[in-house]
Every structure is written in structure tokens, then in C-alpha cells.
C-alpha positions in Angstrom: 142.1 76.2 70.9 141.0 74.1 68.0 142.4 75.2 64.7 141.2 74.3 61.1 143.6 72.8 58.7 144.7 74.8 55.8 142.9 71.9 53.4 139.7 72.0 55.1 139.6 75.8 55.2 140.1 75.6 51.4 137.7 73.3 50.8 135.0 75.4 53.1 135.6 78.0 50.8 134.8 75.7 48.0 131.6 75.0 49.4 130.6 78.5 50.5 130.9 79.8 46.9 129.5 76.9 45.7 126.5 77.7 47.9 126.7 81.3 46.8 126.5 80.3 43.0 123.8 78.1 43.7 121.9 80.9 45.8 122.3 83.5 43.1 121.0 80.8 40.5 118.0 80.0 42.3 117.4 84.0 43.1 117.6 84.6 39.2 115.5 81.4 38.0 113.1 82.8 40.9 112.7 86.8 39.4 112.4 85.1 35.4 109.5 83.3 36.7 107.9 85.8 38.5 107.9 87.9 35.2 106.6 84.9 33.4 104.1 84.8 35.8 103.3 88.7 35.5 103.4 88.2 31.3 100.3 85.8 32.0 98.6 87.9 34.2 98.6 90.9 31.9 98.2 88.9 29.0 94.4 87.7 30.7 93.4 91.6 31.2 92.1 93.9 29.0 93.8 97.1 27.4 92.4 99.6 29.1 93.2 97.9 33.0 97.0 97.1 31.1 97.2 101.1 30.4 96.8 101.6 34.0 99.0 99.7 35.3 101.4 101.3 32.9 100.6 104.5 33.5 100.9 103.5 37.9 103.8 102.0 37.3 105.8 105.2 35.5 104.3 107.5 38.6 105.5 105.2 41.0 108.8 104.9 39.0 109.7 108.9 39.9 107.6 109.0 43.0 108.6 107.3 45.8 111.1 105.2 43.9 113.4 107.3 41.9 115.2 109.5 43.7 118.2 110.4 41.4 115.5 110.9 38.7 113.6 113.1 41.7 117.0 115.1 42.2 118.1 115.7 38.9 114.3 117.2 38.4 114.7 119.6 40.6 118.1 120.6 39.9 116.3 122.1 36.7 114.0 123.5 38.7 116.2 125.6 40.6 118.3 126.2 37.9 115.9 129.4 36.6 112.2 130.2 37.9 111.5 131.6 34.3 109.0 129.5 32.8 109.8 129.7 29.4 113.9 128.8 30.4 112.6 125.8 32.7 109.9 124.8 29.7 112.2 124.4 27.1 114.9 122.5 29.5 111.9 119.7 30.7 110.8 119.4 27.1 114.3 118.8 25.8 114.4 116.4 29.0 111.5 114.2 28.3 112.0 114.3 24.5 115.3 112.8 25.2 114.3 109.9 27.6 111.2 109.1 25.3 113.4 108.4 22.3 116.0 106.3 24.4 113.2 104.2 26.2 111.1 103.2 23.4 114.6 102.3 21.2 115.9 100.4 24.5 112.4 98.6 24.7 112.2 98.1 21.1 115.9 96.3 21.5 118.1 99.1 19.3 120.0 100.3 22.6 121.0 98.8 25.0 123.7 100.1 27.7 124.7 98.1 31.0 123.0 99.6 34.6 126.9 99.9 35.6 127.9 102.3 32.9 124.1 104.1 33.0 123.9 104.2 36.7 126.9 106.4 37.6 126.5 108.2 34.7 122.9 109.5 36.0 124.5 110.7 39.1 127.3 112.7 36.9 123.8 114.1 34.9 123.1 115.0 38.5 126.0 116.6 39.4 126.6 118.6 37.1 123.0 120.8 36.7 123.7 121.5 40.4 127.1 122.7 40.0 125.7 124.4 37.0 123.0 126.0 39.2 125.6 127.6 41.4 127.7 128.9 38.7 125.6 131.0 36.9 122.7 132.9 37.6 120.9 132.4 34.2 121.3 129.5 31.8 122.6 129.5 29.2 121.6 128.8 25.5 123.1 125.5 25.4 121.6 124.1 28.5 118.8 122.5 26.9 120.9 120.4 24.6 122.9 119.5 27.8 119.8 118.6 29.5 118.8 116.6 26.2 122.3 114.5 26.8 121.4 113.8 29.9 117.7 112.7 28.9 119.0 109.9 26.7 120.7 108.5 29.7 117.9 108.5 32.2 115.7 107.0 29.1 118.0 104.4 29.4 117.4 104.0 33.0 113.8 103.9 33.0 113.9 101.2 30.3 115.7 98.6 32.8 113.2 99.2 35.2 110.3 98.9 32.4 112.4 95.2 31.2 111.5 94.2 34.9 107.9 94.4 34.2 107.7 92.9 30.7 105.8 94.9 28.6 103.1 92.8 27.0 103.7 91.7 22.9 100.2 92.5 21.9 99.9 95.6 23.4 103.7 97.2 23.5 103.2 100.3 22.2 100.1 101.4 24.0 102.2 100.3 27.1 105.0 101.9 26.6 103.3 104.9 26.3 101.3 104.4 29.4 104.5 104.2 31.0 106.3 107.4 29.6 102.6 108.6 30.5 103.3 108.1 34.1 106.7 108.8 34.3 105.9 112.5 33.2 102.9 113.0 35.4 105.7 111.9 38.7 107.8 114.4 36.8 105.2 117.4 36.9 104.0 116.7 40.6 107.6 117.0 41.4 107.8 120.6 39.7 104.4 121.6 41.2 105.3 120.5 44.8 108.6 122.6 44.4 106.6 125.8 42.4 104.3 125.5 45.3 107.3 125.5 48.3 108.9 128.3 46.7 106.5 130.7 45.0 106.1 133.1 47.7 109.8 133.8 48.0 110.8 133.1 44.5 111.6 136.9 43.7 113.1 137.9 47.0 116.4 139.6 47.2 118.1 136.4 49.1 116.3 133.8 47.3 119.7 133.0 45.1 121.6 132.7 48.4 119.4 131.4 51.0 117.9 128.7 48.6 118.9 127.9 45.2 122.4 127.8 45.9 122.4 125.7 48.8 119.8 123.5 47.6 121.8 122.9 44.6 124.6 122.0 46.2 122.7 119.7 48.5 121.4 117.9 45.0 125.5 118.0 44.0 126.5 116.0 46.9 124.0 113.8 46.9 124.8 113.1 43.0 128.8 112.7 43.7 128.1 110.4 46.4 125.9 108.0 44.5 128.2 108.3 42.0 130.9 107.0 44.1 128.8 104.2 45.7 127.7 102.9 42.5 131.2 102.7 40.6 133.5 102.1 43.6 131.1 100.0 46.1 
């Protein structure tokens, strides 16, 4: 059987990650120029087909795309079905992740995906565990949920840096964006409220449903969290 020499399977190695370098290069000079190329394009339209966009593009941001955002959602939901208790923990929610994505799009904050990434699926985590541990929340579940907020602001501001949001009209964008990103937010709730109203007060509800579902949402969350710092 042939075998390689120990110089020329160095040197292959040489090559390959010189290739691999090269390939990455090209892949990142390729993306920059496709935003450049969207920057143009919404540069030509006018404000009101922009806002759209903006507004699609914050829907489609939570619904089909982000799951963990999806996840840690519903972990509020089934954290209490009393309306006033899930209001004032999805108001300290979005409050949160507005502030952190317009400072982050604005340039203030900035945080790297590896650090915000696991981070989210901890967020995650940690309502569901909450979920199973008590059967009402507590009073300072809305300021936890307001933590948590900043952090997935964070994360929908590296998706929005994809896009580019247009110079002369930022702010009407960004809000478009945040628009849409609570709109995905509320189907989620509604599609949930709907699944569950019928049974919501029965006896078993707590152990059939909200306590398995929540742990289903806690695995989920611990395994992304794995997979994102340790592969």
C-alpha cells in the first residue's frame, strides 16, 4: 500500500487550511456584499414599503425562525394563566429587549453571539424550572423576566445588523422591526391561550400540562445551551 510521507502530509495540511481561509474569506466578502446590495435596494424604496419589510422581517424573526425566542415565550405562558401575572411579565419582557436593541443598533452595546447565545438558553432554562417549582410567581419574576429581556434584545439586534437598517430611515425601521417582533410574540401567546383555554382550570391541568411542558422547554433550553458553548 502506498504511503504518504510525513513532509507531504504536512504540507497537504498547509494547503487545506489555506484553502479553508481562503473559503471563509470569500464566504464573508460574499455576505458584506450582499448587504451592500440590500442597503441599495432599500435605499431606492419608499418609507412606507421599508416599514413593511421591517415590520415582516421582526414576524418572521419569532415565527418560523426563532425558536429559543418561541420557547422562552411560552415558558411565561405556562408559568401562570392569570392575565394580569402573565401581562406584567410580557411587558417587562418586551420593555427590556426594546431598550437593548435600539442601544445595540444605535452602537452603545454590543455583546458577542457566543456569550448572548448560551446565555438565552440559560433565560430559557430557568423560567421552565421556575414553572415547575412554584405554582404562582412570584413578585420578583418580572424583574427576572426584565434580565432576561435585555439579553434576547441583544439577540434580535444581530439578526437586525444582518439586514442593515437604512441611515435615512433608522428609527422608523427599527421600530417596524420591534413592531414585528411583538406581533410573532402575541400570535405565539394566542395560539397557546387558544390550545389550552378549555382545560386551563381543570383539576390536572398543573400536572398533565404545565409541568411537563415546562420541562420539555427546560431540556430543550439546557441542550442548546450545551451545543452552543461546548459544540
Amino acid at each position: 500500500m502506498y504511503a504518504h510521507s510525513e513532509d507531504e502530509l504536512i504540507i497537504s495540511e498547509i494547503e487545506q487550511g489555506q484553502l479553508d481561509m481562503q473559503d471563509q474569506q470569500m464566504t464573508a466578502e460574499y455576505e458584506a456584499a450582499l448587504k451592500r446590495l440590500r442597503m441599495r435596494k432599500l435605499a431606492a424604496m419608499p418609507w412606507q414599503e421599508k416599514f413593511f419589510i421591517f415590520i415582516k422581517a421582526g414576524i418572521q424573526h419569532i415565527i418560523p425562525k426563532g425558536l429559543d425566542h418561541i420557547l422562552f415565550v411560552l415558558g411565561l405562558f405556562f408559568s401562570s394563566l392569570i392575565f394580569m401575572s402573565l401581562l406584567k411579565q410580557v411587558t417587562a419582557f418586551t420593555l427590556a429587549h426594546t431598550i437593548t436593541l435600539a442601544l445595540a443598533a444605535l452602537g452603545f452595546v454590543e455583546m458577542p453571539s457566543s456569550i448572548v447565545e448560551p446565555l438565552i438558553a440559560l433565560s430559557i432554562v430557568w423560567i421552565a424550572v421556575e414553572n415547575c417549582m412554584f405554582k404562582k410567581t412570584n413578585k420578583w419574576r418580572p424583574i427576572v423576566v426584565f434580565g432576561f429581556g435585555l439579553l434576547h434584545g441583544l439577540g434580535f439586534a444581530s439578526v437586525l445588523s444582518e439586514y442593515g437598517l437604512p441611515k435615512d430611515n433608522f428609527a422608523p425601521s427599527l421600530l417596524a422591526f420591534n413592531i414585528g417582533v411583538e406581533l410573532g410574540q402575541l400570535l405565539v401567546l394566542i395560539i397557546a391561550a387558544a390550545l389550552v383555554w378549555f382545560i386551563r382550570k381543570k383539576s390536572w391541568y398543573r400536572q398533565r400540562l404545565q409541568i411537563p411542558a415546562s420541562i420539555a422547554i427546560a431540556l430543550v433550553g439546557l441542550f442548546w445551551f450545551i451545543e452552543r458553548v461546548f459544540l
